[in-house]
N, C-alpha and C positions, 0 to 999 in steps of 0.2 A: 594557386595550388599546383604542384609538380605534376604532370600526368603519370601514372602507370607504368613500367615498363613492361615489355612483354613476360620478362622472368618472373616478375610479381602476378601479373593475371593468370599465368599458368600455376602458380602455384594457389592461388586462390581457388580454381577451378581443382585442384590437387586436392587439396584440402576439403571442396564440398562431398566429393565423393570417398572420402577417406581415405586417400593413397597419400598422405603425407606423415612422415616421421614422429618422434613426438617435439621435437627441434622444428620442424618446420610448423607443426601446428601452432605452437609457441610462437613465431615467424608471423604466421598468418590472422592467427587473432590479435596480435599487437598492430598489423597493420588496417584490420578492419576496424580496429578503436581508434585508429589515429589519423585515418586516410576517409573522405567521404566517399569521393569515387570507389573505392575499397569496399568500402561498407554497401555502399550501393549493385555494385557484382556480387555481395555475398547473397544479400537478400534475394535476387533475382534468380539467382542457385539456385537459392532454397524452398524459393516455388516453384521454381522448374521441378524440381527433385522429390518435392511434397509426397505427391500420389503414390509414389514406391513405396512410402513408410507404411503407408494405410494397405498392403498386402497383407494376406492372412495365410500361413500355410497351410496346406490341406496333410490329414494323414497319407501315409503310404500306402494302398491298395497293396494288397497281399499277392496278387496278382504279380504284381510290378515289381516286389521284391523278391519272388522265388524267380523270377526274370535277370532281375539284376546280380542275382545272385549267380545262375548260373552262366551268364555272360565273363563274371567273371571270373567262374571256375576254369573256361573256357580261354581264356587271355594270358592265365598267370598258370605254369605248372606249380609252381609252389605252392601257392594258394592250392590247389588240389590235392598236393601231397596234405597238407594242412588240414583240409577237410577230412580228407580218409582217419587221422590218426583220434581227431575228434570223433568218428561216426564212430572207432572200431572202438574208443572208451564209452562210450555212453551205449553200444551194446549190452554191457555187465550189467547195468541199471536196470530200473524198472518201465516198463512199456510206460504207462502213462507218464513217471516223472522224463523219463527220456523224448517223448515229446512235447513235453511242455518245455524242455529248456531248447530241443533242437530251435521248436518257433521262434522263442523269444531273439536265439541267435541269430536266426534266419534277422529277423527284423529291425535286428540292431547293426548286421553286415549289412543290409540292402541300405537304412536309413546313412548310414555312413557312407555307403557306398553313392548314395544321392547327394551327400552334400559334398560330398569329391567332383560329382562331376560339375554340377551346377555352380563349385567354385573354381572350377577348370574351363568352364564355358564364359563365367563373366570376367575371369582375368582377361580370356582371350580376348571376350569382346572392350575391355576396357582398353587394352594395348594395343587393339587396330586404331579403337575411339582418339586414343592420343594421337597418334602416328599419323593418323588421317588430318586432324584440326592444326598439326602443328605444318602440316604440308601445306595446307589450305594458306595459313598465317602466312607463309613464307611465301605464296604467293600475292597474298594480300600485300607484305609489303615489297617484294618488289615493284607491282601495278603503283605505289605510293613513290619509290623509287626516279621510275617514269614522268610522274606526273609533278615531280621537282625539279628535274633533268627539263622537263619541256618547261616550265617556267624560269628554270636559269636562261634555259637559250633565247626565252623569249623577252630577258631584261637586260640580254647583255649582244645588242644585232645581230641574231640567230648564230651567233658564237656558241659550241658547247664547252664542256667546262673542259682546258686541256694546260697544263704548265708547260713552260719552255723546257727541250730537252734537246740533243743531240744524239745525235746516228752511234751506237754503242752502249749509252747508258743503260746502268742494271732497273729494270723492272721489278724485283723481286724484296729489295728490301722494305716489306714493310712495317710502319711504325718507326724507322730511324729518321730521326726529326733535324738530322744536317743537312747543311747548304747542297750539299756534293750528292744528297739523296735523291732520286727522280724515279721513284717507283709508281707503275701503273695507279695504283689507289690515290698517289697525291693528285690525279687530276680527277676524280670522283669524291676526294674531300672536300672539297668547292663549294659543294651543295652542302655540307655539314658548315662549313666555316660561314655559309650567306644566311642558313637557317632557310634554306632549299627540303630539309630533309633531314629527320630526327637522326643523331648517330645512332640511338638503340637499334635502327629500321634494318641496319646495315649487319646485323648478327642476324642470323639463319635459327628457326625456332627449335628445327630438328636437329641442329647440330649441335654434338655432346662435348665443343671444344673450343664454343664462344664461351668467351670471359668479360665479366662486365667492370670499366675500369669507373672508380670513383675519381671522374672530371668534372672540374665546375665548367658552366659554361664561358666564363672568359676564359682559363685554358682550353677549352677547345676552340675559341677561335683566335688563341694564339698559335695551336701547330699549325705544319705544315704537313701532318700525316694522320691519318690515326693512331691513338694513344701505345698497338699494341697490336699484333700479328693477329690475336684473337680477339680485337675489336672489331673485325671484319670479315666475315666468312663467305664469302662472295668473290666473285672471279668476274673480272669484267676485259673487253674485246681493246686488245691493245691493236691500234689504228695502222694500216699496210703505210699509208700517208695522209697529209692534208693537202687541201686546195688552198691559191696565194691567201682569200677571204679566213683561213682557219677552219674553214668546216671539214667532220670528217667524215668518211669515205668506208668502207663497210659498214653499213648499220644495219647489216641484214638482222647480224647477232646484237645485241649489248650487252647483256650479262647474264652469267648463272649460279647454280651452288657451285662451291667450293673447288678446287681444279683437285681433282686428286693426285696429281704426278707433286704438285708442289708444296703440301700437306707438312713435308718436312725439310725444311731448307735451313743452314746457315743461323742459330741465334747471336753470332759474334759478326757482324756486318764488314768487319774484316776482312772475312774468308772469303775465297772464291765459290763459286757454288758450279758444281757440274753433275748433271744428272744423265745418264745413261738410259735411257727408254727399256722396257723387260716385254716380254708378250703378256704377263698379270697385270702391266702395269696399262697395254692397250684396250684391253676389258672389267678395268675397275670404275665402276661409278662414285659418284660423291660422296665423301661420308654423311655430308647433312642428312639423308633420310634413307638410314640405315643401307644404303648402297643399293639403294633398290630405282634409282635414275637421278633426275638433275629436274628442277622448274629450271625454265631457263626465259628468257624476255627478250624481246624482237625488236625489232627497228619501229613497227606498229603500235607498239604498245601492248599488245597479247602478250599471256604469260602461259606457259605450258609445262605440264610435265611430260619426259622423254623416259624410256627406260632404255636407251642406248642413248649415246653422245653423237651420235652420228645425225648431220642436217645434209640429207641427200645421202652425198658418199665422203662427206669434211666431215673432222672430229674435231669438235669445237675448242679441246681441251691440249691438243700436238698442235705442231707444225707440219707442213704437208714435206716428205723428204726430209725432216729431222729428226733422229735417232741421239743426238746427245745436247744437253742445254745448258748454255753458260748465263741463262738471266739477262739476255742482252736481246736474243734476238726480235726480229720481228717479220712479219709477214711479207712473203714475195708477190702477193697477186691478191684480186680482191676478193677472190671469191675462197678464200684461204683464211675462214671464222678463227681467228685464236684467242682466246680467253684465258687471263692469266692475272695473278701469281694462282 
């Protein structure tokens, strides 16, 4: 049986808690009828998630609704203008019927006003909930990343995984599956082509610009790249040099999300690509997790999140001295982390 891919367990998890479309639920219960492992996350949900149903609500303390209420007479002028034109017509009225309807109002603003908030509180906590597991995931698999990377090196005498290339060659084209291709990812395909390392592992769970391509697995280990610029959201450390043996030489860095200077490059592999450096563009973090920093994975094997790009006073994601980029360059020294495309 296939395994999972991460898009499908997120959406199963989507789906338990009700944030999925009516397309995607359609999506999700065809695949718990036809998928065991499917079926088996759903269930586990759904006893996870059990006890929530067996809540009861309580009435609204009267208390808590002439509270609510006037909080939010207090927030909104409008809303106050609103009240007043109410209080000034139900003056005309009669004393008792005019309080029996002020109450009921009162109590039907506040109950409303309760379920505004309390569905303003779980959106929130549901949107950190995701944000948080899918950060967690992306560092899960890069630690999985690693630990195919150390068994390529360890099948192949402490070689890591690297294609022949020459002094000049563009780094950036990637997914173009010609001879004359030699972008950084072709030597981290390696591990997908030996079956080192699942291709799904290699999209980013937070990133809203991985694409998932329908490959079989003997096309993938017939390229020579990944399928597709967004089969890959990950940026990994293009090497200053090698030693005669092929080993390589900065490993302080290996890899992280997504470089953000290179987000947009060239989809006619034709073109030249030249990018000019901005000051927005020296304080922009990765899109994979809403720009809010980078996992990034170490020569040790640790996996961290950074909320700047900066390891010491290097910015993993430039060149040290380079202001315009033609896809070619590479690092002058070794302490000069570059991570690319």
């Amino acid at each position: 049986m296939i395994p999972l891919t991460s898009e499908q367990k997120q959406l199963l998890f989507d789906h338990s808690i009700g944030l999925t479309s009516p397309k995607e639920t359609a999506q999700a219960e065809a695949l718990i009828a036809s998928h065991q492992e499917a079926a088996g996350i759903d269930a586990k949900l759904g006893a996870a998630l059990a006890p929530l149903e067996q809540l009861e609500s309580e009435p609204c303390p009267d208390a808590l609704a002439e509270r609510t209420v006037w909080r939010l007479n207090s927030a909104s002028h409008s809303s106050q203008d609103r009240l007043r034109e109410l209080l000034a017509t139900e003056q005309s009225r009669d004393a008792g019927l005019k309080t029996r309807v002020w109450v009921a109002m009162v109590r039907r603003l506040a109950t409303a006003a309760v379920f505004l908030i309390v569905a303003s509180i779980l959106f929130n906590t549901l949107s950190y909930f995701r944000y948080n597991s899918r950060r967690q995931r992306c560092q899960v698999q890069m630690a999985g990343i690693f630990r195919g990377l150390a068994n390529y090196i360890a099948d192949h005498d402490d070689q890591a995984p690297a294609v022949a290339a020459a002094a000049g060659d563009p780094w950036w084209k990637v997914g173009h599956q010609g001879t004359e291709n030699h972008s950084n990812t072709r030597n981290i395909y390696l591990l997908v082509r030996g079956s080192y390392v699942d291709a799904g592992d290699f999209m980013c769970p937070g990133c809203p610009r991985s694409q998932t391509e329908e490959v079989t697995p003997a096309e993938l280990g017939a390229y020579k790249d990944f399928p597709h610029r967004s089969s890959v959201t990950y940026s990994f450390q293009i090497s200053c040099r090698q030693t005669r043996n092929g080993k390589l030489l900065c490993r302080k860095v290996l890899m992280a999300d997504w470089n953000p200077l290179f987000e947009e490059v060239p989809k006619d592999f034709s073109k030249p690509l030249r990018l000019q450096l901005t000051k927005e563009m020296l304080t922009r973090n990765s899109v994979n997790h809403k720009r809010r920093g980078q996992s990034v994975l170490f020569g040790d094997g640790r996996v961290e999140f950074l909320k700047t790009r900066l390891i010491g006073t290097d910015d993993i994601f430039t060149l040290q001295d380079t202001d315009i980029y033609q896809g070619c360059e590479i690092p002058s020294c070794e302490t000069d982390f570059f991570l690319a495309p």
